[in-house]
C-alpha positions, -999 to +999 in steps of 0.1 A: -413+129+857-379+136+858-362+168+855-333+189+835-313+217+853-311+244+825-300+279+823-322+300+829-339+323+795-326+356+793-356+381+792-360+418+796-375+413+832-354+406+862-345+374+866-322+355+891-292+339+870-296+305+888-302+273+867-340+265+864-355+228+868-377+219+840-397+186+841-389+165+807-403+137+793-374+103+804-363+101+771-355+139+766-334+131+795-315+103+775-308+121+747-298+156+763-273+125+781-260+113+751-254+148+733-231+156+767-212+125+769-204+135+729-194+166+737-173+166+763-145+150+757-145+180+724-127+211+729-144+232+704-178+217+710-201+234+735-237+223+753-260+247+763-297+233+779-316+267+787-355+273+795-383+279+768-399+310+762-434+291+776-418+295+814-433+270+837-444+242+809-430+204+812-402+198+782-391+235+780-360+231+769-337+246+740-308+231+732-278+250+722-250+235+701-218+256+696-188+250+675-161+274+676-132+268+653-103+294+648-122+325+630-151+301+623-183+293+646-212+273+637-242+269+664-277+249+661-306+256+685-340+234+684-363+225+712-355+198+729-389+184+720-386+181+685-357+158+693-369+120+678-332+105+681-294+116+694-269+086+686-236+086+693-210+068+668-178+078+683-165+106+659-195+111+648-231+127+665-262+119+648-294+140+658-327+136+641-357+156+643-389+157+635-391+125+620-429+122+596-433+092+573-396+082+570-385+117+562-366+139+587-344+173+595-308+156+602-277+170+616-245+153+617-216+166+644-183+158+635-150+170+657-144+198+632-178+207+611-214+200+613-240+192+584-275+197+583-298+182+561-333+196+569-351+166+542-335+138+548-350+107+536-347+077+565-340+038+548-345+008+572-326-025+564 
């Protein structure tokens, strides 16, 4: 199974600051890939991978997405888990979660704004 490096969670015990290695499923791996690669290149845009609160589980990880923007910031945080799809369409980020029946949370990731739609209805062509 392969694994993430991720920050590690910040709890009232002592804790060593050092990234943690969490086992995740491959395609966690692919998408946590594809949400760097988007952001990068982004000034404003941040990616943080940091450990569950269930310490020592496989696919423990939270993502979170920052945007900062003048006087303006915008975050999203979601398990990694609940992650179905991250696509990348240039200027655009697409990440969908929790897909049932054709209906799913969506959020869209823009260089200057994010949407989220948390009932977004899927069509296939």
């Amino acid at each position: 199974m392969p694994t993430l490096e991720v920050q590690p969670r910040k709890t009232p015990e002592e804790r060593s600051d050092t990234p943690v290695e969490v086992e995740v499923d491959e395609v966690l791996t692919a998408h946590a890939e594809v949400m760097e690669e988007w952001i990068t290149p982004r000034q404003n845009w941040d990616l943080t991978l940091q450990e569950g609160h269930d310490f020592g589980r496989a696919n423990n990880v939270e993502a979170r997405l920052l945007l900062v923007g003048g006087e303006q910031t915008s975050s999203l945080v979601f398990r990694l888990e609940q992650l179905d799809a991250a696509q990348d369409f240039g200027e655009e980020l697409v990440l969908r979660l929790e897909e049932r029946d054709g209906i799913a949370k969506t959020a869209r990731l823009t260089a200057n704004g994010l949407d989220v739609e948390l009932h977004h209805i899927l069509t296939y062509t």
